[in-house]
C-alpha positions as CSV (number, residue, x, y, z in Angstrom):
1,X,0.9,-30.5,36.5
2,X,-2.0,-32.1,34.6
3,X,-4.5,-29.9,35.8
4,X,-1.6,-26.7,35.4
5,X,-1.6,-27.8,31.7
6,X,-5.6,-28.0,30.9
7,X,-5.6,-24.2,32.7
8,X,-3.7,-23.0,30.1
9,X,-5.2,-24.8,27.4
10,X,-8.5,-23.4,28.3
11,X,-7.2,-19.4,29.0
12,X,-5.1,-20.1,25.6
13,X,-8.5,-21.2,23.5
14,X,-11.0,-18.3,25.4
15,X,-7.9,-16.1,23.8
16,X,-8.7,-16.5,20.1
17,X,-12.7,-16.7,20.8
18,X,-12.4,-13.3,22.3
19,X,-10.9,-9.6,21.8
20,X,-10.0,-7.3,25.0
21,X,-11.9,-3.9,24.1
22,X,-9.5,-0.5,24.2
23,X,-11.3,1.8,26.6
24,X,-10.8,0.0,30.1
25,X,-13.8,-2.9,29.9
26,X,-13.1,-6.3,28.8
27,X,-15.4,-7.6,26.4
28,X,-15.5,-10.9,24.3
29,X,-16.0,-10.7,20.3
30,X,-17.3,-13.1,18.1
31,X,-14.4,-13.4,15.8
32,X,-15.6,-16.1,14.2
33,X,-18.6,-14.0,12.0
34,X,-16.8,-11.0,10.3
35,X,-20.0,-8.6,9.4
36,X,-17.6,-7.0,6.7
37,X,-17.8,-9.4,3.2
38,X,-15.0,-9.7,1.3
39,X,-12.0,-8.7,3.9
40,X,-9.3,-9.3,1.2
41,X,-10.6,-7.0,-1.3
42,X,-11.3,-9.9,-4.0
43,X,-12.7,-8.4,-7.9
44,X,-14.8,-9.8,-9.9
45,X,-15.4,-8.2,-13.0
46,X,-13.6,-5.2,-11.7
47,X,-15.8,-4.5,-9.2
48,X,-14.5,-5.2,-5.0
49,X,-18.4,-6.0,-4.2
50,X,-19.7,-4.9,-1.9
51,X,-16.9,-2.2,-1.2
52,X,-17.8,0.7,-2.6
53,X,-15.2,3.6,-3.2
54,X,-16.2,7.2,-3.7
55,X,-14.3,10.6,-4.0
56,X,-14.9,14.8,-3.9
57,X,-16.4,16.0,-7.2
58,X,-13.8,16.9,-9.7
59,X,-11.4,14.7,-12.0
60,X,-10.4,11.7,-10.7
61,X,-7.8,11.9,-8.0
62,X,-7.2,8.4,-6.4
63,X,-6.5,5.1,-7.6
64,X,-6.9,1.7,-6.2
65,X,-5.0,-1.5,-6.4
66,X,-4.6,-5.0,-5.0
67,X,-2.0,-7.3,-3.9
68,X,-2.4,-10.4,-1.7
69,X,-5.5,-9.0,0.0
70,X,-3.7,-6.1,0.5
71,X,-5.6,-2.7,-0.9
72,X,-3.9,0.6,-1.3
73,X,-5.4,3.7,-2.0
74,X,-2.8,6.4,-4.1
75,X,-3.1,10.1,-4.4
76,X,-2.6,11.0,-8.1
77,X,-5.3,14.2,-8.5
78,X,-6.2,17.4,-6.5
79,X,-9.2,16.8,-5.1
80,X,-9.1,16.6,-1.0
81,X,-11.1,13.0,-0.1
82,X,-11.3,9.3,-0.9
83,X,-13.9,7.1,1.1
84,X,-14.0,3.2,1.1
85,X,-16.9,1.5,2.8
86,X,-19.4,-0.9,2.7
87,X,-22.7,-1.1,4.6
88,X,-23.9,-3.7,6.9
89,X,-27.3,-4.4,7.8
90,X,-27.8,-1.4,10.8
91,X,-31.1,-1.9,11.5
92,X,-30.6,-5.4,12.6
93,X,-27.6,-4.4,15.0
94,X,-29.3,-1.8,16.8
95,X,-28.1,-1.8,20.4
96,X,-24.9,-3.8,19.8
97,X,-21.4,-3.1,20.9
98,X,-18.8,-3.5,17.7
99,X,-15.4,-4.2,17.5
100,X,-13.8,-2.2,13.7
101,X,-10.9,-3.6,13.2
102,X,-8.0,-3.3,10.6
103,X,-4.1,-3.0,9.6
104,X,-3.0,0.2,8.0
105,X,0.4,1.6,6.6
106,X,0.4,5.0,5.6
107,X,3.0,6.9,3.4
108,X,0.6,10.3,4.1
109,X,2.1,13.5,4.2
110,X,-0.1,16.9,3.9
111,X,2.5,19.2,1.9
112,X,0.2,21.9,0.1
113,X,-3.0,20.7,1.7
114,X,-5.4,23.7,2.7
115,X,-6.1,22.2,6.3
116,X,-9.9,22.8,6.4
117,X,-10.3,19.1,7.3
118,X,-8.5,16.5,9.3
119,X,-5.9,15.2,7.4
120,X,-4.9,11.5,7.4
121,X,-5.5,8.3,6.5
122,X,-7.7,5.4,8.5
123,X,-11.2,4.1,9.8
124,X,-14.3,5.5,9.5
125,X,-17.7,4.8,10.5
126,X,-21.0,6.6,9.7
127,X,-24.7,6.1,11.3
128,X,-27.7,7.3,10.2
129,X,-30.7,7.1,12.4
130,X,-34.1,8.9,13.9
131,X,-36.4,8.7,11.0
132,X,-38.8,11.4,10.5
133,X,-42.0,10.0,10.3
134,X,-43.8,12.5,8.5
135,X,-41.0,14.1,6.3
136,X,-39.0,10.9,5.6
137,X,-35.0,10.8,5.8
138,X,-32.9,10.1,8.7
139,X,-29.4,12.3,10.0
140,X,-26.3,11.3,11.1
141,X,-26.6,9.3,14.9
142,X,-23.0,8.6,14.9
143,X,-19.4,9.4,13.0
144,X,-16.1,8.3,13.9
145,X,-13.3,9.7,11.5
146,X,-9.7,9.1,11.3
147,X,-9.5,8.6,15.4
148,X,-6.7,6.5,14.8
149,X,-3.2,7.1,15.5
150,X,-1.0,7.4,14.1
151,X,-2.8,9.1,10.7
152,X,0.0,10.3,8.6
153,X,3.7,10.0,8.5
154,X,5.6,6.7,7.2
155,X,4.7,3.4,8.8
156,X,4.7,-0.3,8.8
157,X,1.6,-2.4,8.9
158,X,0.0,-1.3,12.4
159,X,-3.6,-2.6,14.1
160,X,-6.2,0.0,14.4
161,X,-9.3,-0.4,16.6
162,X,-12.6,1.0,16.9
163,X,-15.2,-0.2,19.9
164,X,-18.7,1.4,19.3
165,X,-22.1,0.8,20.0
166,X,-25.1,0.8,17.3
167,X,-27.9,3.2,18.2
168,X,-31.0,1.7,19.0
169,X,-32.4,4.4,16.1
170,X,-30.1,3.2,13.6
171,X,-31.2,2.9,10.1
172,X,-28.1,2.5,7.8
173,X,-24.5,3.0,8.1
174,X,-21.3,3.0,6.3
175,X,-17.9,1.3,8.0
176,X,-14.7,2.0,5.9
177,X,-11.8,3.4,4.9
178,X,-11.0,7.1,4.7
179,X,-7.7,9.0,2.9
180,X,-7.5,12.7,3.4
181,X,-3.6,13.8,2.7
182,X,-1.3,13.2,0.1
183,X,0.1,9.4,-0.3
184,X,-0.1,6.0,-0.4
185,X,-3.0,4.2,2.7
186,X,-2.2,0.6,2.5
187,X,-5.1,-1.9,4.0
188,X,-5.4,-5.7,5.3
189,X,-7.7,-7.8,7.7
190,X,-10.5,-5.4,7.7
191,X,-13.5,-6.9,10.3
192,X,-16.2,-6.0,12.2
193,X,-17.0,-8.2,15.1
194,X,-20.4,-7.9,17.5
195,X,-19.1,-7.8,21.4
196,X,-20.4,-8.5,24.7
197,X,-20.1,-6.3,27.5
198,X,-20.7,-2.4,27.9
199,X,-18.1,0.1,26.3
């Protein structure tokens, strides 16, 4: 019974250390080092450092407030996108598996939208790599947007997940928040955890 008892202990403790990967493979997360600073959206002089929040040209169209580390991102304009992100050090997690997680609820509906881009609301990540050597810059090595499901319609708080791995050309990227319909996107618990394992 004893020994029964100190099994579970030890399966119930490798539980929180680790994060079973979508996809198929099992791979452990260190949850205890969150890559994304300031997961409850906390302002200081106004500004959510070092989220950074950005729209299409034209009047502004979206509006952002918080509530008990809870962000949501409101429709009010015309123009079609909102982005918010912030950028962890790529270069130094070149190679690694990540583990994007979040909770979203959407109130997202695309009535009157021109449907040239996915609509929706939810995760995004964006990786720049494969610097030219003789005429500077880098291009895009790596974009994930709004792969989570569902993206519009009316929900409660529900986890999203996102399991990629860093190129080994990486240079910068940009992990975030995107809102491309008409609506409220709601957002909690944002992290970004380094994993073992392949994807």
């Amino acid at each position: 019974m004893k020994l029964a008892i100190l099994i579970l202990l030890v399966l119930l403790a490798g539980c929180q250390q680790g994060a079973t990967i979508p996809g198929g493979q099992a791979s452990h997360c260190d949850e205890t080092d969150n890559l994304l600073v300031n997961p409850s959206f906390s302002a200081e002089n106004g500004r959510m450092q070092p989220w950074r929040g950005s729209q299409h040209a034209g009047e502004p169209s979206f509006e952002t407030s918080v509530s008990n580390g809870e962000l949501t991102i409101e429709k009010i304009g015309t123009q079609p996108w909102f982005s918010l992100a912030q950028s962890p050090a790529a270069r130094s997690l070149r190679g690694q598996e990540l583990l994007f997680r979040a909770e979203l609820k959407l109130a997202l509906d695309t009535e009157g939208l021109d449907g040239s881009s996915v609509a929706g609301g939810g995760q995004q990540v964006l990786i720049w790599g494969n610097m030219d050597p003789v005429l500077g810059g880098d291009s895009l090595v790596y974009s994930s947007t709004l792969e989570n499901e569902p993206r519009l319609g009316h929900t409660d708080w529900l986890p999203v997940t996102l399991t990629f791995r860093v190129p080994e050309d990486a240079t910068r990227m940009r992990v975030g928040f995107v809102h491309q319909a008409n609506g409220n996107l709601s957002i909690r618990n944002p992290a970004l955890y380094r994993c073992g394992g392949g994807v």
